[in-house]
Backbone as a ProteinNet text record, in pm:
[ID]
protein_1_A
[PRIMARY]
XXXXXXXXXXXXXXXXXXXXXXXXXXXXXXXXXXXXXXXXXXXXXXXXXXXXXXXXXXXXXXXXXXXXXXXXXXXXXXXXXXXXXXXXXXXXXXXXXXXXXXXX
[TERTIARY]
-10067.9	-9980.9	-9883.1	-9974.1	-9828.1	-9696.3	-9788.8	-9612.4	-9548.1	-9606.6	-9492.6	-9400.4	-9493.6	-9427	-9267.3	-9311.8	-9253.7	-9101.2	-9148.8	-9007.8	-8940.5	-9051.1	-8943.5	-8860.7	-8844.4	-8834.6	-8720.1	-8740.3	-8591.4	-8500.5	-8580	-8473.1	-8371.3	-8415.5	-8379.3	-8291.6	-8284.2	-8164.5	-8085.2	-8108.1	-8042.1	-7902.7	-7960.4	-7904.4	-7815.4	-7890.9	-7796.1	-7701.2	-7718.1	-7559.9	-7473.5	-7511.4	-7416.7	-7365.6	-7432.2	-7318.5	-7206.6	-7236.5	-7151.3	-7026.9	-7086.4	-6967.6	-6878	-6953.8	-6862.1	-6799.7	-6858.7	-6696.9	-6638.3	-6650.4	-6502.6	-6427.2	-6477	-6382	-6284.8	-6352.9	-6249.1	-6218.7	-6228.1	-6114.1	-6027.1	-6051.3	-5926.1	-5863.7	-5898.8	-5853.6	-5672.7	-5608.7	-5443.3	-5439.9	-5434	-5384.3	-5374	-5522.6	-5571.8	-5675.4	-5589.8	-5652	-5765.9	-5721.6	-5772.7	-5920.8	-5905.6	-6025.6	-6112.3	-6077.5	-6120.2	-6213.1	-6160.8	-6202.9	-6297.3	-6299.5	-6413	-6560.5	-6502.9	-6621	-6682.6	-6606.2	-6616	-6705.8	-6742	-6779.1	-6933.4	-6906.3	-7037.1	-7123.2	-7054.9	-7152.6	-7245.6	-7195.1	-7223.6	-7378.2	-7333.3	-7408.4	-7492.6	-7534.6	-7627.9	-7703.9	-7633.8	-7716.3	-7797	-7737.4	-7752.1	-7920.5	-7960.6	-8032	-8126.5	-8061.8	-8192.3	-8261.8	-8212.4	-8285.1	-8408.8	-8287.8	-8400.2	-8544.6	-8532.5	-8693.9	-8746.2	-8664.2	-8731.8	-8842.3	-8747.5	-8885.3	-8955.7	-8933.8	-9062.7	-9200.3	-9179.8	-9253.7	-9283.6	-9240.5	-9298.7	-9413.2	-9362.2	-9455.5	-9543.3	-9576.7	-9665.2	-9812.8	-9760.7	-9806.3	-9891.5	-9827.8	-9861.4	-9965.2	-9953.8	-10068.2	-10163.7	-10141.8	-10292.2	-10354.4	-10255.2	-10309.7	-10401.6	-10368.1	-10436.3	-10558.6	-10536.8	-10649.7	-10796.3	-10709	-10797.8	-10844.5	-10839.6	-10868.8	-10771.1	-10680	-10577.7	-10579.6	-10632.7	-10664.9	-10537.4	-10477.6	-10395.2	-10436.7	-10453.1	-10490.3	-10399.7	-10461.7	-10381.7	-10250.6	-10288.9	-10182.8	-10093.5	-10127.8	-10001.9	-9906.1	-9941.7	-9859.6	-9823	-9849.2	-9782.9	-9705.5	-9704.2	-9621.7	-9484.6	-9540.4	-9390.9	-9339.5	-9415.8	-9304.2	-9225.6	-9299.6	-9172.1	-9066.6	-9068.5	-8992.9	-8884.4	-8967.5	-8898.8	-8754	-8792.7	-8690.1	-8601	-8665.7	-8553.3	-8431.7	-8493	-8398.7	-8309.7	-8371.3	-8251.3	-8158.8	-8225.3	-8096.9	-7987.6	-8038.4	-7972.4	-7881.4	-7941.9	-7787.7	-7728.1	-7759.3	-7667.8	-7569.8	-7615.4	-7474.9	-7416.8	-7428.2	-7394.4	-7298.4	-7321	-7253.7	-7120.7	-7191.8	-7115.4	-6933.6	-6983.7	-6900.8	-6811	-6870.8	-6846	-6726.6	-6766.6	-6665.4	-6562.9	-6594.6	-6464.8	-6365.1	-6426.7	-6315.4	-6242.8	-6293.1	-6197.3	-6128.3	-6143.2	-6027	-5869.6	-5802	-5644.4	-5624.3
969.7	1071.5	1011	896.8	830.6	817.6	708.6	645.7	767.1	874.6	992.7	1047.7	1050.8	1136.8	1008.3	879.3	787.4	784.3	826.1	806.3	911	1039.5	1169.5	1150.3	1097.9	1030.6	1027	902.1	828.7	878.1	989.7	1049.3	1128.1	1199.2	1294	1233.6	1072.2	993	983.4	920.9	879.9	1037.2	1139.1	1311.4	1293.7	1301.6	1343.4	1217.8	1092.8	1003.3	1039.2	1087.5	1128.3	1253.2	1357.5	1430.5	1393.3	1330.6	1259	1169.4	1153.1	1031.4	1133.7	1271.8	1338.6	1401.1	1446.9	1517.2	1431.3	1303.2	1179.8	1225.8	1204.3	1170.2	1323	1440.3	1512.1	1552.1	1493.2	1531.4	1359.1	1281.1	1223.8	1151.5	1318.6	1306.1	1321.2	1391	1415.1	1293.2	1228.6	1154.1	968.9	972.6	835.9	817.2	859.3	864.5	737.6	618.2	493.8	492.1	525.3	546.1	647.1	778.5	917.9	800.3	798.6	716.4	668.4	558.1	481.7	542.7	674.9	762.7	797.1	879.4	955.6	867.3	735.2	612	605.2	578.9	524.6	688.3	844.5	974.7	934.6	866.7	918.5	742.6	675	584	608.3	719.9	769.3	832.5	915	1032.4	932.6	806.1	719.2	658.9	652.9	566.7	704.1	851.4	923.1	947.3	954.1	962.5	820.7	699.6	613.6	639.7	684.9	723.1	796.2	884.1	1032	982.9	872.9	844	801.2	695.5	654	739.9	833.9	960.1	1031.3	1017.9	1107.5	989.9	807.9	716.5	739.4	759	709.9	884.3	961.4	1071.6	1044.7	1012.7	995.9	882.9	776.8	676.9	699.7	836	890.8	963.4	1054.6	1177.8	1067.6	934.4	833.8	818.4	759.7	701.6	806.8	946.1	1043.3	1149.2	1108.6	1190.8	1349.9	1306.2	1392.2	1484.2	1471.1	1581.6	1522.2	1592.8	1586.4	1673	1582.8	1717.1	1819.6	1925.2	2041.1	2020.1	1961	1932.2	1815.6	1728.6	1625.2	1724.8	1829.1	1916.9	2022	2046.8	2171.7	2051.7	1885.8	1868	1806.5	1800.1	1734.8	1866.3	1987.4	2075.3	2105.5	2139	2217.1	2080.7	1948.8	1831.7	1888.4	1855.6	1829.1	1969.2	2063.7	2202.2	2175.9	2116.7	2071.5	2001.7	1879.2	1818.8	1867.4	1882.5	1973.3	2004.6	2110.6	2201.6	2165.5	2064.8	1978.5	1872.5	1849.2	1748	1801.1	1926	2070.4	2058.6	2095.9	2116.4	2025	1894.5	1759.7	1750.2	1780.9	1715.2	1845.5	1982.8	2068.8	1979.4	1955.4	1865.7	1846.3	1677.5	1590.2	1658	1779.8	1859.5	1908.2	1941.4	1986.4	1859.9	1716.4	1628	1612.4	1647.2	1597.1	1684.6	1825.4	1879.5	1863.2	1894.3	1857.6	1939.3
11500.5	11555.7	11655.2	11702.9	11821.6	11713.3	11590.3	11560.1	11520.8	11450.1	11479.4	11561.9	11647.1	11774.5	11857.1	11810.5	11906.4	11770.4	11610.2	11582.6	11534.3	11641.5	11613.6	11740.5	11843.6	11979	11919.9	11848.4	11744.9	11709.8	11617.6	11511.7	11609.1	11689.4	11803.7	11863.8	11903.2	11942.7	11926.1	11735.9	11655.8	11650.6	11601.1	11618.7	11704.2	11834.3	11926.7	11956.7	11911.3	11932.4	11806.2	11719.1	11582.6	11639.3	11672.2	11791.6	11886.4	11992.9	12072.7	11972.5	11882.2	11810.2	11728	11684.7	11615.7	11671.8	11844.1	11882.9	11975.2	11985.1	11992.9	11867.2	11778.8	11660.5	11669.2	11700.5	11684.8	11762.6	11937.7	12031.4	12022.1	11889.1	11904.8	11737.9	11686	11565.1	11578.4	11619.3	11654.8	11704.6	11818.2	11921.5	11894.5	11863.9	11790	11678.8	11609.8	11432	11428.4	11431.6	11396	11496.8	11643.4	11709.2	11596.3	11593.8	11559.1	11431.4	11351.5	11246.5	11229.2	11348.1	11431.6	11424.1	11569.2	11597.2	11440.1	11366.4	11227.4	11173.8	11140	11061	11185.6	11274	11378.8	11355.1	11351.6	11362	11250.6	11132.4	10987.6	10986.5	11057.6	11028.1	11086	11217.1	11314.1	11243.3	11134.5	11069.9	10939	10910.9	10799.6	10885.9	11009.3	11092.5	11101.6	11119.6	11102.1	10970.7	10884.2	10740.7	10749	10780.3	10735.2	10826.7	10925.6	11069.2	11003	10895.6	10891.9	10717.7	10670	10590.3	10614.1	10708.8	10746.3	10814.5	10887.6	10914.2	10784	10703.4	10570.8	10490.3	10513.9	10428.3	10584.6	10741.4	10753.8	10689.8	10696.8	10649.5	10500.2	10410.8	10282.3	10283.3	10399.1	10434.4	10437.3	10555.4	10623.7	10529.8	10436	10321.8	10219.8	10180.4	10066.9	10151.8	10275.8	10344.2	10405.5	10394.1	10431.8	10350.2	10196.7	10113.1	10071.5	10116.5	10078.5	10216.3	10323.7	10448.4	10539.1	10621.5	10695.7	10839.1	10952.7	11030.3	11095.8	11110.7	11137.3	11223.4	11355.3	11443.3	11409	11342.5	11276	11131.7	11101.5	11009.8	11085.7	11180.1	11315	11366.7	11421.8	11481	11357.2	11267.9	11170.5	11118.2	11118	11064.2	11206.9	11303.9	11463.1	11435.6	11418	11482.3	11353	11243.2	11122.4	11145.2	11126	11148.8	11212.9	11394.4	11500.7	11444	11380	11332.4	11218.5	11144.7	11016.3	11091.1	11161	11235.5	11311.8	11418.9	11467.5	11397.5	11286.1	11188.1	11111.3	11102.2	11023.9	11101.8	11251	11322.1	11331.5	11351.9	11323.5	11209.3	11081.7	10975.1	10936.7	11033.9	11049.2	11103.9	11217.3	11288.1	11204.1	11165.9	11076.5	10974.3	10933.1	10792.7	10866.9	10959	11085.3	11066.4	11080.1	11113.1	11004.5	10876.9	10740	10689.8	10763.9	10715.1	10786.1	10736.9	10741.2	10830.3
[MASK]
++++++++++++++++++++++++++++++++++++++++++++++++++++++++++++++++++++++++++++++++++++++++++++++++++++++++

C-alpha cells in the first residue's frame, strides 16, 4: 500500500504541473506563440509521466491479486478507487485546458 500511496503522491504532481504548464501556454498563446508551444508540449508530456505512474499502480495491484490468490484488500481498493477518480477528474480538467489551447 506504501508504493501506492507514494505514486499516487506522483501522479498528483505529475497533474498538477500539467496544469500549471497548460495555463502558461494559454496566457501566452497571443503574445508568445513559440513559448505557449513550449508550455503546450511540457503539459502533455506531464500527463504522458502520469499514465506511465498510473500503470504502474495498476501492475503493482495485479502483483498482489497473483500473489494473493486473486484477494485484494478492502482498503487498497477504497484507496485506488477515491485516488484513481481524483485523478481522472483532475486531468479531465487538464486536457480540458489543453483543447482550449488548440483552438484558433
Amino acid at each position: 500500500m506504501k508504493d501506492i500511496e507514494e505514486l499516487s503522491d506522483q501522479i498528483e504532481n505529475e497533474i498538477e504541473s500539467a496544469e500549471c504548464y497548460a495555463k502558461c501556454a494559454l496566457n501566452h498563446k497571443e503574445n508568445r506563440p513559440q513559448l505557449a508551444d513550449t508550455y503546450y508540449r511540457i503539459a502533455n508530456d506531464k500527463l504522458t509521466h502520469m499514465g506511465l505512474l498510473h500503470t504502474q499502480v495498476v501492475n503493482i495491484i495485479e502483483e498482489y491479486k497473483k500473489q494473493n490468490e486473486n484477494q485484494v484488500p478492502e482498503a487498497m481498493k477504497i484507496l485506488y478507487e477515491i485516488l484513481h477518480r481524483k485523478h481522472i477528474e483532475h486531468a479531465a480538467a487538464v486536457k480540458g485546458m489543453l483543447a482550449l489551447y488548440k483552438e484558433p
